[in-house]
C-alpha angles and dihedrals in degrees: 000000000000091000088052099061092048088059092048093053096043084064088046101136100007113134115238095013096162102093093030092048087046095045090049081046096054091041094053095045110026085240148029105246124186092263087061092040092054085046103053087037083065104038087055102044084242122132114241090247092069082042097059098042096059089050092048089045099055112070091208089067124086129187095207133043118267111193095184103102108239130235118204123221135204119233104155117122094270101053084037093062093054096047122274087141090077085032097064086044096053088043089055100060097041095052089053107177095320100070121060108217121200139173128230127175106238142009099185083235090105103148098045100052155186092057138184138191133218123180095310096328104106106210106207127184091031131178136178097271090049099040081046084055108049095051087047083061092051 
């Protein structure tokens, strides 16, 4: 709990703190739990309600810890148009249930898709036996 209120006080007289404090929350502890919900509710002078429902709003923050390691997807229209569709597909039954797949709208990687991330490697020009293989090296 101690991390979490030095997080709290390093955003002390920003303007708009809410989405940094709960990025740097998510990033220290994999997820935003109801302790650190109450706690930034009360930081903020917000009610938990407003809390929660930016948490529950936005799709990058998770109320409970997920220990599979995530691969991101691309599924903007470029990367659609060269194929992410079958990508995801193919993404989706190689992760099983030990890699976590996401999707995200845009990589900035456009003319290189369809495009993946993993951690901070960037995986451009992907099909479904590289993608296939890159989960099968998580």
């Amino acid at each position: 709990m101690a991390d979490l209120y030095h997080i709290l006080a390093a955003h002390d007289g920003r303007e708009g703190p809410l989405l940094p404090i709960l990025h740097d929350v998510q990033a220290a502890f994999g997820h935003v739990s109801e302790e650190a919900i109450r706690a930034i509710a009360l930081h903020l002078n917000l009610s938990r309600a407003e809390v929660s429902g930016v948490v529950s709003f936005y799709h990058d923050f998770r109320r409970t810890p997920d220990p599979r390691t995530a691969i991101k997807l691309c599924r903007a229209e470029s990367c659609q148009a060269r194929g992410s569709e079958a990508l995801a597909a193919e993404a989706e039954r190689s992760a099983g249930s030990r890699v976590r797949v996401e999707t995200v709208y845009c990589l900035g990687l456009c003319s290189v898709g369809p495009n993946a991330m993993i951690g901070e490697d960037l995986h451009a020009r992907l099909d479904g036996a590289k993608v296939a293989a890159l989960i099968g090296a998580m």
